[in-house]
Structures are given as C-alpha cells and as structure tokens.
C-alpha positions in Angstrom: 0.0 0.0 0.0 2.8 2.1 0.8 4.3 2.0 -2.0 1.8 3.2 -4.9 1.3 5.8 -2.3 4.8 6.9 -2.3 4.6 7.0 -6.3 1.6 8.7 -6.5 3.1 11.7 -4.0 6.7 11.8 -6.0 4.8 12.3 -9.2 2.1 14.6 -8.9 4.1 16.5 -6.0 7.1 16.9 -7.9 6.9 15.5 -11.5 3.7 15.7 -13.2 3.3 19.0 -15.1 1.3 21.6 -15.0 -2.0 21.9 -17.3 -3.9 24.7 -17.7 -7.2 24.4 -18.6 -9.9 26.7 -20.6 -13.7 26.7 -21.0 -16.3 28.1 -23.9 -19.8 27.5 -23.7 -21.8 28.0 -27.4 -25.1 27.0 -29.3 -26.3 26.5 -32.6 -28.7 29.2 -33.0 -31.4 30.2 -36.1 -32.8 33.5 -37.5 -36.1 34.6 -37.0 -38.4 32.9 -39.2 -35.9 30.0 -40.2 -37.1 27.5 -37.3 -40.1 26.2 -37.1 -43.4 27.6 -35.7 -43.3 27.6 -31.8 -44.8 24.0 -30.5 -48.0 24.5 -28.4 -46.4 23.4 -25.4 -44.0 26.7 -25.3 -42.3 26.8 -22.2 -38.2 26.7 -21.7 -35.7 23.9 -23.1 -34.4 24.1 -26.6 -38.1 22.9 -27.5 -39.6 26.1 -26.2 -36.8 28.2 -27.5 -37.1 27.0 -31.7 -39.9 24.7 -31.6 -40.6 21.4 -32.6 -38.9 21.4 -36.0 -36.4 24.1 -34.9 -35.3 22.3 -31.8 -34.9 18.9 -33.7 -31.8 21.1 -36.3 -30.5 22.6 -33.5 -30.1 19.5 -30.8 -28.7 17.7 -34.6 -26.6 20.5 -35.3 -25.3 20.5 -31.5 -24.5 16.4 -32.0 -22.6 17.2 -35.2 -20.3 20.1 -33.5 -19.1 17.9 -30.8 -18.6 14.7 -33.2 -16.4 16.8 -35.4 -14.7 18.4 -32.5 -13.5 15.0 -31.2 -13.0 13.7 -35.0 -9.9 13.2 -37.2 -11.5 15.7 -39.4 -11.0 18.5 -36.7 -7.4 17.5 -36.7 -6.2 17.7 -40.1 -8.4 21.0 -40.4 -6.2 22.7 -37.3 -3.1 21.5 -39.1 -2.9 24.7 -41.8 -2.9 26.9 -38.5 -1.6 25.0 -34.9 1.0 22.2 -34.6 -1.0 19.5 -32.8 2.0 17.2 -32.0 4.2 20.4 -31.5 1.9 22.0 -28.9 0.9 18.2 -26.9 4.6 16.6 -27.3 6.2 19.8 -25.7 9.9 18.7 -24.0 9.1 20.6 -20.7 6.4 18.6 -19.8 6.7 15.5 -18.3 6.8 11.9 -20.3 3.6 10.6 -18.8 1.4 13.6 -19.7 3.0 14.7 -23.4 2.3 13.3 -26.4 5.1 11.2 -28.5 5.1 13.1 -31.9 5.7 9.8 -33.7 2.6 8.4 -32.5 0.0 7.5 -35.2 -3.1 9.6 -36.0 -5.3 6.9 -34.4 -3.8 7.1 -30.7 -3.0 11.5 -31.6 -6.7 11.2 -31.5 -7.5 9.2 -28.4 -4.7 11.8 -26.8 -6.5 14.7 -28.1 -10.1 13.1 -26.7 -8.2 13.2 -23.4 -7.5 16.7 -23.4 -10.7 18.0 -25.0 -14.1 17.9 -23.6 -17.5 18.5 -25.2 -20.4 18.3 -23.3 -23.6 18.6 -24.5 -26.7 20.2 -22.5 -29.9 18.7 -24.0 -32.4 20.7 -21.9 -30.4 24.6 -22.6 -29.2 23.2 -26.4 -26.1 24.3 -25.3 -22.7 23.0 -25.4 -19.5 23.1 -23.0 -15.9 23.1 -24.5 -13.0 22.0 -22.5 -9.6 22.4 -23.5 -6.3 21.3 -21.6 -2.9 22.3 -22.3 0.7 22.8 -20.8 0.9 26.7 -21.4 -2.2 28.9 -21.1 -1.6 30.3 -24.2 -1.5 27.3 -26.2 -4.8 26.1 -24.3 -6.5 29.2 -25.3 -5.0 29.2 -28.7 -6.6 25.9 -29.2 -9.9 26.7 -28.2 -10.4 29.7 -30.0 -9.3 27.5 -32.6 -11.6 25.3 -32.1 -14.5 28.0 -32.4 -13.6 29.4 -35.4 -13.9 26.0 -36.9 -17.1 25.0 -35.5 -18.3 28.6 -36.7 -17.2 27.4 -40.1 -18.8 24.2 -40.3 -22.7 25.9 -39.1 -22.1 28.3 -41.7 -21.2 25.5 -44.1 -24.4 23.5 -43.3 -26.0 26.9 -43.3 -25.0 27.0 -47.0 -25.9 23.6 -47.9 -29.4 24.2 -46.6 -29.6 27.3 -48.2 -28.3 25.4 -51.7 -30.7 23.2 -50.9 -33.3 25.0 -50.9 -32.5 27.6 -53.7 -32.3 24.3 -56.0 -35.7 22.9 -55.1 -37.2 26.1 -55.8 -35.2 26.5 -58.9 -36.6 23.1 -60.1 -40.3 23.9 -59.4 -40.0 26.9 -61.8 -38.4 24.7 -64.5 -40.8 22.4 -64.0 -43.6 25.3 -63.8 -41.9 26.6 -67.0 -42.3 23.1 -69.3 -46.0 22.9 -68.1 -46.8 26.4 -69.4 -45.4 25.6 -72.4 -47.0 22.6 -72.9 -50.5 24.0 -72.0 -50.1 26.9 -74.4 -48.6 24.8 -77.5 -51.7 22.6 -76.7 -54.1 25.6 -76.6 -52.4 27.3 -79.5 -52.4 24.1 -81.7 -56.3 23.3 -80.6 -56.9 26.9 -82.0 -55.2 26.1 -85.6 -57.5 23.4 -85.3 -60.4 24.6 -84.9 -59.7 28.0 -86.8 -60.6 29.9 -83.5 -58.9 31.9 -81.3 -60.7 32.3 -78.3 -64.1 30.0 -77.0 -66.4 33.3 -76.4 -65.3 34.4 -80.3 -66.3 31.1 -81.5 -69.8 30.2 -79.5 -70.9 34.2 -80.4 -69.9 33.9 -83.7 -72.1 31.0 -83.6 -74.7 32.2 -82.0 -74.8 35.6 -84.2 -75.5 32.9 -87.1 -78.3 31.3 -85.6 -80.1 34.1 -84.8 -79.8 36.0 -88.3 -80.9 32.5 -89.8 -84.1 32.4 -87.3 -84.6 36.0 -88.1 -85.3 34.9 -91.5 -87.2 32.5 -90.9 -89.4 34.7 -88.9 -89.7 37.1 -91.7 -90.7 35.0 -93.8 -93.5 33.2 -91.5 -94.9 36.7 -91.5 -94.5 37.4 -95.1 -96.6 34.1 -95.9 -99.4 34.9 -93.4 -99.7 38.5 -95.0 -99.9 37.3 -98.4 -102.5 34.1 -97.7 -104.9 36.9 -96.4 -104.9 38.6 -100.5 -103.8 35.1 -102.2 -104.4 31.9 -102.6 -101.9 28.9 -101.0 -100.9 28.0 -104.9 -100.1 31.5 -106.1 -96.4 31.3 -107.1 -95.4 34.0 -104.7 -96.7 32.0 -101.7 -94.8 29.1 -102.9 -91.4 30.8 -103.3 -91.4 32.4 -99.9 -92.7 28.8 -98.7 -89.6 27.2 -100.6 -87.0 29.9 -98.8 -88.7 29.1 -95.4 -87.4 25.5 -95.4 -84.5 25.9 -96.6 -83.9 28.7 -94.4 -85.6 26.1 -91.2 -83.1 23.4 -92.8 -80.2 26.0 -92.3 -81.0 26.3 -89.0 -82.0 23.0 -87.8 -78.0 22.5 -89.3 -76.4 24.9 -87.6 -78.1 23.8 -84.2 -77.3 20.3 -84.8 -73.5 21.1 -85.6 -74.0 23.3 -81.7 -74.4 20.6 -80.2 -73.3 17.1 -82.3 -71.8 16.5 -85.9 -71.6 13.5 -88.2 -67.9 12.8 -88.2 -67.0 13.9 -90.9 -67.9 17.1 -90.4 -65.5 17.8 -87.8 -66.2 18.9 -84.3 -69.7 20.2 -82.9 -69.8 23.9 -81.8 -70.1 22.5 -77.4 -67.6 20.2 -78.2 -64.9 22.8 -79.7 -66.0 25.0 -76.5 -65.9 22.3 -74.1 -62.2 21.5 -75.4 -61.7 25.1 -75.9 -62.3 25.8 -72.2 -60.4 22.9 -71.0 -57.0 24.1 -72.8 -57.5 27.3 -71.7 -58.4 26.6 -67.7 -55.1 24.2 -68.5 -53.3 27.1 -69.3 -54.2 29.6 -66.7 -53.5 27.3 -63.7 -49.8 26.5 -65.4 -49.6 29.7 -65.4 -50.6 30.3 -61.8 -48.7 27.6 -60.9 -45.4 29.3 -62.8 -46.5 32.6 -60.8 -46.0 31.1 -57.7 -43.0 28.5 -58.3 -41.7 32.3 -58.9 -42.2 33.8 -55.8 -41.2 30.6 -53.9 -37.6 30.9 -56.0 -37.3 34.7 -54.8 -38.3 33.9 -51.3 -35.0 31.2 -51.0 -33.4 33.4 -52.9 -34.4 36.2 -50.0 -33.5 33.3 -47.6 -30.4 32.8 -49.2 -29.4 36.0 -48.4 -29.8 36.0 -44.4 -27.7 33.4 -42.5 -30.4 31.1 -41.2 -28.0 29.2 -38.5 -25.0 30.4 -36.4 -22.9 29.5 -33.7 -23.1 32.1 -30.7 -20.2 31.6 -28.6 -21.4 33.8 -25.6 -18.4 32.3 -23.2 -15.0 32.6 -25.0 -12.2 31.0 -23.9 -9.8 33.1 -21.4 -6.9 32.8 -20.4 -5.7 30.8 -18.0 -4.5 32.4 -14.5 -3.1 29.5 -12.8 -2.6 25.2 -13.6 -6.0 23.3 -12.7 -4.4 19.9 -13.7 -3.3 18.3 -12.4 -5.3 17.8 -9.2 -2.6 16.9 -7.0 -4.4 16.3 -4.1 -6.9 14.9 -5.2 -5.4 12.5 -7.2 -2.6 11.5 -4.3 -5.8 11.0 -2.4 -7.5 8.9 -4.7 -4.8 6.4 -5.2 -4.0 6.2 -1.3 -8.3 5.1 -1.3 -7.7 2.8 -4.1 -5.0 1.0 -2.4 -6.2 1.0 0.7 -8.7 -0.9 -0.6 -7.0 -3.0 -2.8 -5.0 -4.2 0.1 -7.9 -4.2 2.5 -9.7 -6.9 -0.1 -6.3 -8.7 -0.7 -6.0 -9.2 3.5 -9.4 -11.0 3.2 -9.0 -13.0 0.6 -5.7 -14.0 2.1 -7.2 -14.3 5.3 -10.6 -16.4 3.9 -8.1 -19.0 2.3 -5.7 -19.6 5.3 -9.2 -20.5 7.3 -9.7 -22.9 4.3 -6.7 -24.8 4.6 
C-alpha cells in the first residue's frame, strides 16, 4: 500500500506538469423565421426556445459540433494553422502527460479526446468546450481554434441548406416553366385546329348565325301569313317564300345540330370545340398560376439565401488561463491512497478467507 502511495506523492508533488485548462460555452442558433413555428407546449428547453422542427436542427446540429470536435477531421483542419504534435509533445512537460510526436493519428486522437471535452446540454441546447494544455496560451490558442472551426462548419451547413433549398425552388420553376409551355402549344395548336382563337369568339360567332338565320325565318312566316290573307296557298309567290322558309328552317335545324353534335365527318360540334376550348385554356391559366407562384417561392429562397439562417453564438470565449487546474494533485494522491487502501484491504481477506480454508 505504501508503495503506490509513495509514487503517487513523487509524481504529482514533484513531476507531473502543470496543465492549464480553458472553458467556452456556445449553441447552434437560427434567425427569425428560419425554425419552425413555436410547438404549443411553449415553455423553456431548446423545445420552447425554436420549436418542434427548430429544436430537432439545433439538438442535430449541437450532436454534429461535438462529433467533429473530437474527430480526425477537426485535426487535419487545425493543421494549416496549430502544430497539434508540437503543442501536446512539448519537452518541458513530463513523459507521462506529453504526447510522442511519432505516434499514429489513431492514438493523436485518443490523446486529443483526453485533453478536449464536449459536453452537450440537452435541456439549454447548449454546449460546454474544455480544452487542456501545458501553457495557457497554447490552451487558449486551441480553443479559440476550435470556435472558429465550429463557426465554419454551421455556416457550411447553413449553406448547404440554403443550396438546398434555392435548388428545389429553382426546379419547381423549370418544371412550372415546361407545363406552361406545354399548356399553351396545346391551346395554341387546338386553335389552328379549330380556326378559332378564343371559345367566347367562337360560341358568339355561332350564336350571331343562328339568330340571323331564325330572323329569316321569322320574316318569312310573316310574309306568308300576309300574303295568304290577299292570295291563294298556290299563287307562285306563296310558294317561293314557302320554298325559302325550309330551306332557311333546314339552315337552321344545321347549324343547331353542328352546336351541339356532328356526323364525323364534319368535324367537331360547336359545345364540343367549347368544351375543349375551355379545358386548354383553364389548363393554361393554372400553369400559369402555378409558374406565378413556383416564382415567388424561388425569390423567397433566394431572399432566404441571403440571411444566415444558422450560427454559432459563442457567448463564453475562452480566457486565459491564470493558474494550472491539472493536475489535481491532491486529489489524485488521495484517490490512489483510497484505491490501495482498498486494494489491500480486499487482498488481507481474501488472504485471510483461504488460510481458514486450509
């Protein structure tokens, strides 16, 4: 027992080094209007703060930060600015707390998750950032580091949703686009067709030439009646306004009949070139509505696009350290006199419970 003791007092009384350690606290925040509407049950947490669908990005967001903090990909991004190795592997500190520089980047990382921390609040959404090193300034150094790539990686996803977003939009409109082409080719063909350019042009023209033909035949109904009342039925006159009444009733009873049906090969009825008439063109309105508001949705992302709809608000930056907080000396002499105290406690009664055995 003695012994570890003993160990434990020469090296963190006289060699272990000194670590200074520094502290940031930050969340994943969103501009007004980007999160979701507020959820009904309100209140505080990150729930109450962003709302359902807000709350859900930001805790995700939050879970991303502190995976790529404690990543190989946070490591090779520090590299163009801090010396990992250098700064962890420093000569004055002592051989069981540096790093060896010729270690491999699998076990630089376990080292590094030693002397980072992230932890993550669930209930505030936000996150605590722990850094450790031998100098104040390079612990500081780091974690300002740190920040500045975390910033960089919400603004990137801030960006991709953006892109994201801009690109759907821009795909409605294209596909707005093809379907208001397509409606007006169809409408514009239809009116070749049919030799008509509009529906209420056709059915009045129609209905101009009806009435002139039953205005006809009215005039000559009454010309008949005022000549029967001077002449007799057979008197050639009679008979020639009686042979230009049917064919003028003929005329008419035609042009009704093509109003509504026609022998095929007469072409299409008058209702049935409306009818299709009306269809192409209530096609081509709500393309056109549709195109109208595939528009506004494009400008609104692209409005979006504009405004940062995510960022990391680091409202605790890192200081600098006044004094070493690791390691705990005390504590940690303290700790191992416990642990073998009771090591050797459990090893006396084990000894002792085999002796009575024997």
């Amino acid at each position: 027992m003695a012994l570890p003791v003993t160990l434990a007092v020469v090296y963190f009384g006289f060699a272990a080094s000194d670590q200074y350690y520094t502290t940031a606290d930050y969340a994943v925040r969103f501009s007004q209007g980007a999160a979701a509407a507020p959820s009904a049950a309100g209140g505080g947490g990150l729930g109450g703060m962003l709302g359902g669908g807000g709350a859900a990005a930001a805790l995700s967001d939050m879970f991303i930060l502190r995976d790529y903090i404690l990543s190989h990909q946070i490591l090779a991004d520090l590299e163009p600015d801090i010396d990992i190795r250098a700064i962890y592997s420093d000569p004055q500190a002592d051989r069981l707390a540096r790093l060896n520089p010729e270690v491999s980047n699998e076990d630089l990382l376990d080292y590094w998750r030693g002397m980072i921390s992230v932890r993550c609040d669930m209930t505030t959404g936000i996150s605590h950032l722990g850094v450790r090193a031998f100098t104040a300034k390079e612990a500081k150094q780091v974690a300002d580091n740190l920040l500045r790539l975390s910033e960089a990686l919400v603004n990137r996803l801030s960006d991709r949703a953006q892109d994201d977003r801009l690109g759907l939009a821009r795909r409605d409109v294209e596909e707005a686009n093809k379907k208001v082409v397509k409606a007006l080719d169809g409408l514009h063909a239809y009116q070749e067709q049919a030799g008509q350019v509009s529906p209420e042009g056709f059915v009045q023209a129609r209905s101009e030439l009806e009435a002139g033909i039953e205005q006809e035949v009215s005039r000559y109904e009454a010309q008949i009646e005022r000549l029967r009342r001077d002449l007799p039925d057979d008197a050639p006159g009679i008979r020639q306004l009686r042979q230009r009444l049917e064919i003028a009733r003929s005329q008419l009873a035609a042009e009704r009949q093509r109003s509504t049906s026609s022998p095929s090969d007469q072409g299409a009825s008058a209702s049935e070139i409306f009818t299709e008439f009306s269809k192409l063109k209530l096609e081509s309105e709500f393309a056109a509505k549709a195109y109208d508001s595939a528009l506004a949705s494009l400008e609104q992302a692209r409005l979006e696009a504009a405004k940062q709809d995510r960022y990391l608000e680091a409202f605790v930056r890192p200081q600098l350290p006044d004094a070493p907080e690791y390691p705990r000396r005390a504590l940690n002499i303290a700790l191992v006199a416990i642990g073998s105290f009771l090591v050797w406690s459990i090893g006396g009664l084990m000894v002792a419970a085999i002796r009575e055995h024997l």
